[in-house]
N, C-alpha and C positions, 0 to 999 in steps of 0.2 A: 424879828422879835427877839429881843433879850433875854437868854436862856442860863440856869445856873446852875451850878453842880456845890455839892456837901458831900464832905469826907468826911466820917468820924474815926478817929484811931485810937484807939487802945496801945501803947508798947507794953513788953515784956516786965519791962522797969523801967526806976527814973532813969537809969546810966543809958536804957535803950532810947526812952525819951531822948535825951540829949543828941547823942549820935544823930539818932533818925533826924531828928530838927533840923540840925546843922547841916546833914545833907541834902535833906528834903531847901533849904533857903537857896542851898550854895548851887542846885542843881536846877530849879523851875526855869529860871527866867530866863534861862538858854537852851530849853526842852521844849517847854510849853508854848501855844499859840500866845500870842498879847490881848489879857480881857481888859474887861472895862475895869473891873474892881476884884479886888482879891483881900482876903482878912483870914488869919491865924488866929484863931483863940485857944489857948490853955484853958482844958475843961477840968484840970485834976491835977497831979503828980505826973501820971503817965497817961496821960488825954491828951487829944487836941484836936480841933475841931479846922477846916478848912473849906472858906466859902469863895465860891470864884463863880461871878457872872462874865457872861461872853456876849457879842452881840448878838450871833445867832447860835442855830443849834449845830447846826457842822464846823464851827471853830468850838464849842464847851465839849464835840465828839473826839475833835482830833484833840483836846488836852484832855481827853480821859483815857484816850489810848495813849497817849504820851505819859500819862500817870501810874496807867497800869503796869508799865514798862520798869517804870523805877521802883513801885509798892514790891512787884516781881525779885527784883534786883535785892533790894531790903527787908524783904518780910519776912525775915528771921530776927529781924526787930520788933514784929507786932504782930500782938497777939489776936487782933481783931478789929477788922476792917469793915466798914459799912458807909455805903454810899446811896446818894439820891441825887436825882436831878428832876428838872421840869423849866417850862416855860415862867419866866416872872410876870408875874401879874400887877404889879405895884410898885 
């Protein structure tokens, strides 16, 4: 079953906005498991919203430890992290 995970990030600022983006683009796609779909939305100035369905629930696990990894490594850029996940339904 196809399972997805939502980051919501707040940065510091826009300049931390920036930074974080750019490494957050340049770093996934050679960290992360390969999902089905992935979408970046700018929710703000220094927002951003990050949605990624997997097809099950132990590949959406290992890229959220893969994510943890890097929020870890960066989270002197942001100032507030919240995430969700679950089964899709639709």
């Amino acid at each position: 079953m196809a399972y997805g995970r939502i980051v919501n990030i707040e940065y510091q600022s826009e300049e931390d906005y920036e930074i974080g983006i750019k490494k957050w683009i340049d770093w996934f796609p050679h960290n992360t498991p390969a999902e089905s779909s992935r979408n970046t939305i700018r929710t703000g100035d220094t927002t951003v919203f990050f949605l990624a369905t997997y097809e099950t629930e132990k590949l959406a696990n290992e890229g959220a430890l893969a994510a943890k990894k890097f929020f870890d490594k960066e989270g002197h850029h942001i100032r507030e992290l919240i995430a969700f996940h679950g089964p899709v339904v639709a």
